[in-house]
MARBA-3410 file (N, C-alpha, C, O; in Angstrom, 1 decimal):
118
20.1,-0.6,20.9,19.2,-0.5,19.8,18.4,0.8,19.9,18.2,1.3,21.0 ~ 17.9,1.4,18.8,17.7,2.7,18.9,15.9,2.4,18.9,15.4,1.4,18.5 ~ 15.2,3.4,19.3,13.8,3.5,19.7,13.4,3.3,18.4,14.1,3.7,17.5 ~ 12.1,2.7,18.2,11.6,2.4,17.1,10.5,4.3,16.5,10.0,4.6,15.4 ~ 10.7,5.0,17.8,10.3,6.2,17.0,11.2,7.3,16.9,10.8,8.4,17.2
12.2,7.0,16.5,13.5,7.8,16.3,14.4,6.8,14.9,15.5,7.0,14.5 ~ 13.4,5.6,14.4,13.8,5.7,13.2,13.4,6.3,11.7,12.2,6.7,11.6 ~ 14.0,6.4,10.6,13.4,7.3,9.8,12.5,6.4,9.4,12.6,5.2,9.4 ~ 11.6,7.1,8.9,10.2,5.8,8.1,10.4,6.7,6.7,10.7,7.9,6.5 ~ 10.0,5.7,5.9,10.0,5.8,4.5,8.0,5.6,4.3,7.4,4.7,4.9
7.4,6.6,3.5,5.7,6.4,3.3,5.7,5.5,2.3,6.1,5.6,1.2 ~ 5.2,4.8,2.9,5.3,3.4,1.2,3.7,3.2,0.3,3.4,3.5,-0.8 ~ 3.1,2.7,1.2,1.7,2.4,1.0,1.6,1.1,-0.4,1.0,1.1,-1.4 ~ 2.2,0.4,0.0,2.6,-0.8,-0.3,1.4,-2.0,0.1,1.0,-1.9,1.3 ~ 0.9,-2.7,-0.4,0.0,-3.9,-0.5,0.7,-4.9,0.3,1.8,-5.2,0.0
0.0,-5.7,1.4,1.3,-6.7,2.2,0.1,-8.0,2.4,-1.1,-7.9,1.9 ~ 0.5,-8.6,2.8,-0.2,-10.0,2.7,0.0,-10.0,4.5,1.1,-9.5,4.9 ~ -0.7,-10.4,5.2,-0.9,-11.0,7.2,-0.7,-12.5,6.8,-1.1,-13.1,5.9 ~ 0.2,-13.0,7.8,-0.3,-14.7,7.9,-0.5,-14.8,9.2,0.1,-14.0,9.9 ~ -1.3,-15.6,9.7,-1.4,-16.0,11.3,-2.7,-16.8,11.6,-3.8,-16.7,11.2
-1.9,-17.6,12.5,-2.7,-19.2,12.6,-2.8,-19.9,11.2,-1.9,-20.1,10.4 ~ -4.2,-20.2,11.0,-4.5,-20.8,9.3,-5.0,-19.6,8.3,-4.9,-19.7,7.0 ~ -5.6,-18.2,9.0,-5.7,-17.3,8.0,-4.8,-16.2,7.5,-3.8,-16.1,8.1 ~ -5.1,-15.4,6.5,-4.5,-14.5,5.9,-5.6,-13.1,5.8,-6.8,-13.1,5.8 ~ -4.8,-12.3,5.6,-5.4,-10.7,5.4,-4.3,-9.8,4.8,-3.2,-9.7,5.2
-4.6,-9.3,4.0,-4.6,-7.8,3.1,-4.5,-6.8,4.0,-5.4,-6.3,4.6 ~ -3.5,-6.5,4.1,-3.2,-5.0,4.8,-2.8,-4.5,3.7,-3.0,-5.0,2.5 ~ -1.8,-2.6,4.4,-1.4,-1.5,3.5,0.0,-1.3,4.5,0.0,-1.1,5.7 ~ 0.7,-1.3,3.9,2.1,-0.9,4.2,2.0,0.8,4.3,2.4,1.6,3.4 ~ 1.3,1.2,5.8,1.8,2.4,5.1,2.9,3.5,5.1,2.9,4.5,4.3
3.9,3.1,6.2,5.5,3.4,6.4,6.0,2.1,6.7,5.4,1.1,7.0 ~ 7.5,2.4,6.3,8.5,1.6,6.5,10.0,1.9,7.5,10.7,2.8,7.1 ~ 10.5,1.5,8.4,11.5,2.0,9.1,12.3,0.6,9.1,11.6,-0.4,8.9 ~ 13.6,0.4,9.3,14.4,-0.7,9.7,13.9,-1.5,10.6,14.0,-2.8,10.5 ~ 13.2,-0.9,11.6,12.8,-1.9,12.8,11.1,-2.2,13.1,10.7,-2.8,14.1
10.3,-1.6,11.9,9.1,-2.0,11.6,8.3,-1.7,10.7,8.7,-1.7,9.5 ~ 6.9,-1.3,11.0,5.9,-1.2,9.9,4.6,-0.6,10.9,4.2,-0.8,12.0 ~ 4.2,0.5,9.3,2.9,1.1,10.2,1.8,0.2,9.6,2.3,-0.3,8.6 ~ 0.5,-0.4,9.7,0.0,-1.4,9.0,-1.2,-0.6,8.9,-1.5,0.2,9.8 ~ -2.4,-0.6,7.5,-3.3,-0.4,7.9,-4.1,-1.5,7.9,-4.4,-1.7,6.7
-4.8,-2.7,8.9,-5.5,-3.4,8.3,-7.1,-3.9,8.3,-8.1,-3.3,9.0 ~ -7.2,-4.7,7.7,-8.8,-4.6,8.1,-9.3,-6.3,8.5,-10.3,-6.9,8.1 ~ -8.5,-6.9,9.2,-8.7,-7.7,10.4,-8.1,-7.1,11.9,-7.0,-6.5,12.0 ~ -9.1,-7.4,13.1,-8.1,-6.7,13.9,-7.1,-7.7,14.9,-7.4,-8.8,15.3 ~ -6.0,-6.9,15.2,-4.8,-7.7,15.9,-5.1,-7.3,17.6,-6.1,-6.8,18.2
-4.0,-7.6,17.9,-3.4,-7.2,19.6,-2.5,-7.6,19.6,-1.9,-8.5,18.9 ~ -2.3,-6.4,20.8,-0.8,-6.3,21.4,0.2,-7.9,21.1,-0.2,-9.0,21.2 ~ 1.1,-7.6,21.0,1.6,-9.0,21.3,1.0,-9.8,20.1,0.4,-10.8,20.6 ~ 1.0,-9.8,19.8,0.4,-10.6,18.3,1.6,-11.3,17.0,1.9,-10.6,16.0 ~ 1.9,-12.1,17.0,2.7,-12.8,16.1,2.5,-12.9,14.6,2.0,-14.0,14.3
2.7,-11.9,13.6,2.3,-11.9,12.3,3.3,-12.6,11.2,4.5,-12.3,11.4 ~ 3.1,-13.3,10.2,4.2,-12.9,9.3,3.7,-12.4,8.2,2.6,-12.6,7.9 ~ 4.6,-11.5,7.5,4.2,-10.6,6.4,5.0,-10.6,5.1,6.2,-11.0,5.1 ~ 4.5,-10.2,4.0,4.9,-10.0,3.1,4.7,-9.3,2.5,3.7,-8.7,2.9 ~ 5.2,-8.6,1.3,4.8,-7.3,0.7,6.4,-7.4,-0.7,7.6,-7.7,-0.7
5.2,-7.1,-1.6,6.3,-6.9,-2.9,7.2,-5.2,-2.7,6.6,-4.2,-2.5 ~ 8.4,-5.2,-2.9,9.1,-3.8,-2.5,9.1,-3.2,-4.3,8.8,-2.1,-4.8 ~ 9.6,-4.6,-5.0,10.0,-3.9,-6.1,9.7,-5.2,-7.3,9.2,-6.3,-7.2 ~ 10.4,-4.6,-8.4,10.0,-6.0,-9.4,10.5,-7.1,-9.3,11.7,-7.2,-9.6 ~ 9.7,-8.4,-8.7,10.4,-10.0,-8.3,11.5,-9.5,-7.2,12.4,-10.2,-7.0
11.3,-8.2,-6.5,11.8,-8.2,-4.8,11.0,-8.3,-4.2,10.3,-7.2,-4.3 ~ 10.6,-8.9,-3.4,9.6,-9.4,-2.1,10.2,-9.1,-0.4,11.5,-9.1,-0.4 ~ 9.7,-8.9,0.6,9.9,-9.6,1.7,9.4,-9.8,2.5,8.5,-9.0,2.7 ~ 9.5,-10.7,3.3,8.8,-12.1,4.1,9.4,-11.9,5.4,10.5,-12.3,5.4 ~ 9.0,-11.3,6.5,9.1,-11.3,7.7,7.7,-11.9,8.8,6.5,-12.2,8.6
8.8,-11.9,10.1,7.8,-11.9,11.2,7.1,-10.6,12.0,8.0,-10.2,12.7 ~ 6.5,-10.2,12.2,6.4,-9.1,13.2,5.6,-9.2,14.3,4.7,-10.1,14.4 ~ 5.9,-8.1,15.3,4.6,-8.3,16.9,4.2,-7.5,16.6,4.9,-6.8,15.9 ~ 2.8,-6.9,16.9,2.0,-6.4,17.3,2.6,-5.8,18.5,2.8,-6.3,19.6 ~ 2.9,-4.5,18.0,3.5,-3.0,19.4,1.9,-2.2,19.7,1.4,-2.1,20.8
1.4,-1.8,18.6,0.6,-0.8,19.6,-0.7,-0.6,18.4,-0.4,-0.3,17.3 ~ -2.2,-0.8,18.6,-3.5,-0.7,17.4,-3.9,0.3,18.4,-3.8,0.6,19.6 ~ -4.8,0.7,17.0,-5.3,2.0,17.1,-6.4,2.2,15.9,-6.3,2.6,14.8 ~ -7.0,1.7,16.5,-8.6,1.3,15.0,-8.2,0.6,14.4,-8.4,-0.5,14.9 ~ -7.5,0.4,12.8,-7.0,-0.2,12.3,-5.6,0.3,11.5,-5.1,0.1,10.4
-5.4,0.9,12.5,-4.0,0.8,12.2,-3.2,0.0,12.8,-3.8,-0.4,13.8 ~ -1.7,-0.5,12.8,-1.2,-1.1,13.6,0.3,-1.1,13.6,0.8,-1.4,12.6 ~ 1.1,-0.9,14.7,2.4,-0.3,14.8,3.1,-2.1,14.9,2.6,-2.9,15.8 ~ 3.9,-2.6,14.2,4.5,-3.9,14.1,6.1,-4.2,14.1,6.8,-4.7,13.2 ~ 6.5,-3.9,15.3,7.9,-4.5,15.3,8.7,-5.3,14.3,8.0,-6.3,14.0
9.5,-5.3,13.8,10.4,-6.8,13.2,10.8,-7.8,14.4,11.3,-7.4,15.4 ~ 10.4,-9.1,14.1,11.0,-9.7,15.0,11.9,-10.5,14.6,12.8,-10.9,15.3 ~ 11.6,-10.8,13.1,12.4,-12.0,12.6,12.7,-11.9,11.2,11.8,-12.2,10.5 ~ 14.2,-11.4,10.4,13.7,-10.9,9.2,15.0,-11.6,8.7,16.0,-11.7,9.4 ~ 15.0,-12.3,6.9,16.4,-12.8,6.7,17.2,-11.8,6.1,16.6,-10.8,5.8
18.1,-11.9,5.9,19.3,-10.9,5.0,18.8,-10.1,3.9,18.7,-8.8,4.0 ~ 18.3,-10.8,2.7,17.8,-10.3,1.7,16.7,-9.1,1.7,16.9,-8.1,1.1 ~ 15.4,-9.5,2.6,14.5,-9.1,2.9,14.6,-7.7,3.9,13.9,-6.7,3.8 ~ 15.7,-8.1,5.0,16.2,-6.6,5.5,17.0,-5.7,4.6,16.7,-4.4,4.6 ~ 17.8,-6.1,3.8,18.7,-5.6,2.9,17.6,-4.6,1.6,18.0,-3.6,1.1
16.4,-5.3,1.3,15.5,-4.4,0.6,14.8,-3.3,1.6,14.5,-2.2,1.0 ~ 14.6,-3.3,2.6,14.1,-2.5,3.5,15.2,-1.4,3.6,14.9,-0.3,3.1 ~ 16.2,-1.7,4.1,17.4,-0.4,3.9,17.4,0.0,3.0,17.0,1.2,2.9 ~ 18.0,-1.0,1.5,17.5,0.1,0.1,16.7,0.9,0.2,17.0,2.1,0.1 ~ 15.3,0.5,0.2,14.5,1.7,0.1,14.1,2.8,1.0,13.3,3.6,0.7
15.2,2.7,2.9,14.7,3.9,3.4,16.3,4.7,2.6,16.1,5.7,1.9 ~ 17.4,4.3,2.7,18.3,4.9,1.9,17.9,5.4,0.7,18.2,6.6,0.4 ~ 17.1,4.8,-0.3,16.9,5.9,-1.5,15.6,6.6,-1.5,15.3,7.3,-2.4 ~ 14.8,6.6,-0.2,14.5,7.8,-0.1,14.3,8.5,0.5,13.1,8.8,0.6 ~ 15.3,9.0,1.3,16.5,9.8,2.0,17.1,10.2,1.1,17.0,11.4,0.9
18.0,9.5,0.2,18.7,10.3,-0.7,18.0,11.1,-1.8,18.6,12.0,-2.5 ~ 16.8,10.8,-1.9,16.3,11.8,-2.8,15.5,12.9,-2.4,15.1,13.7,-3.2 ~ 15.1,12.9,-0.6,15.1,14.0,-0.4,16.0,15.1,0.2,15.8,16.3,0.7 ~ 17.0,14.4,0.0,18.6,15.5,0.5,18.7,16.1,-1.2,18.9,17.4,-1.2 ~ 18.7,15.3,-2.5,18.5,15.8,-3.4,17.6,17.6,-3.3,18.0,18.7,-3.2
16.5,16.9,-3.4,15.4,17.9,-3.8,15.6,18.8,-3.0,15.3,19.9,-3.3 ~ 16.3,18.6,-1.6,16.1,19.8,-0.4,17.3,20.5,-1.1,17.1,21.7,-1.2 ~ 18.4,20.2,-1.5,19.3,21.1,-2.1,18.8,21.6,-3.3,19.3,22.7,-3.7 ~ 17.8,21.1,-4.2,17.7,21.9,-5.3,16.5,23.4,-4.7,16.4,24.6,-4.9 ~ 15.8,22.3,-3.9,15.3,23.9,-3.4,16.1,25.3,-3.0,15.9,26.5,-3.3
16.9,24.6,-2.3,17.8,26.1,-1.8,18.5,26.3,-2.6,19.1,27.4,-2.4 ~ 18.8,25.9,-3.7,19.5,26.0,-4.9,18.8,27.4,-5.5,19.1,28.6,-5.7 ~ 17.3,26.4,-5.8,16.2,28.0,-6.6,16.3,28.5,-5.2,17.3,29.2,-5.4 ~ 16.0,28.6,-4.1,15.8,29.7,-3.1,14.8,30.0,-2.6,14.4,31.0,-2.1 ~ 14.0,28.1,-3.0,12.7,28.0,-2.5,13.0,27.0,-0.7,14.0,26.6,-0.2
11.7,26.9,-0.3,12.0,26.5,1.1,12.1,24.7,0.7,11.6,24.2,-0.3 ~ 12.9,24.0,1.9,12.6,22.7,1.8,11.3,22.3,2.8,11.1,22.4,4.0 ~ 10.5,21.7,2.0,9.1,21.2,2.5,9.4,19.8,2.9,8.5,19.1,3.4
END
């Protein structure tokens, strides 16, 4: 399994729903990678921390995972996948694949005009 910072993250900034114990909290999705999530939230976690989350990707596409608590830092929070079903990983790949593919696009139209890729 490949290091969780050597996967590509997608910037989403996506609205996610926390569950754990009996409450809930509002986070911010603010990257996405295959094997987790950058969180910003405003309840605080720890290490080791058992979340489930949700977050709408797209229209009536949703997904509903588990995640740990890897690493906070004020309120931000680095969140492993621990537990995710088919569908819900399957939207996560879509969207780091399409965008990847649109910045291999844009980086070729740059060099195309003969401007730099940013």
């Amino acid at each position: 399994m490949r290091s969780a910072e050597r996967d590509p993250r997608v910037p989403g900034f996506r609205r996610g729903l926390l569950e754990y114990d009996e409450y809930s909290s509002a986070c911010l999705i603010e990257n996405v990678s295959a094997h987790g999530f950058l969180l910003e939230c405003l309840d605080e976690f720890v290490v080791g921390q058992r979340l489930r989350l949700t977050s709408t990707f797209g229209p009536g596409e949703a997904i509903h995972c588990t995640v740990e608590v890897r690493h906070v830092e004020g309120s931000s929070v680095g969140a492993a996948i621990v537990e995710i079903d088919a569908r819900s990983a399957r939207l996560c790949g879509e969207l780091i694949d399409e965008y990847y593919a649109v910045q291999m696009v844009r980086r070729a139209a740059q060099r195309h005009r003969g401007g730099s890729a940013a």
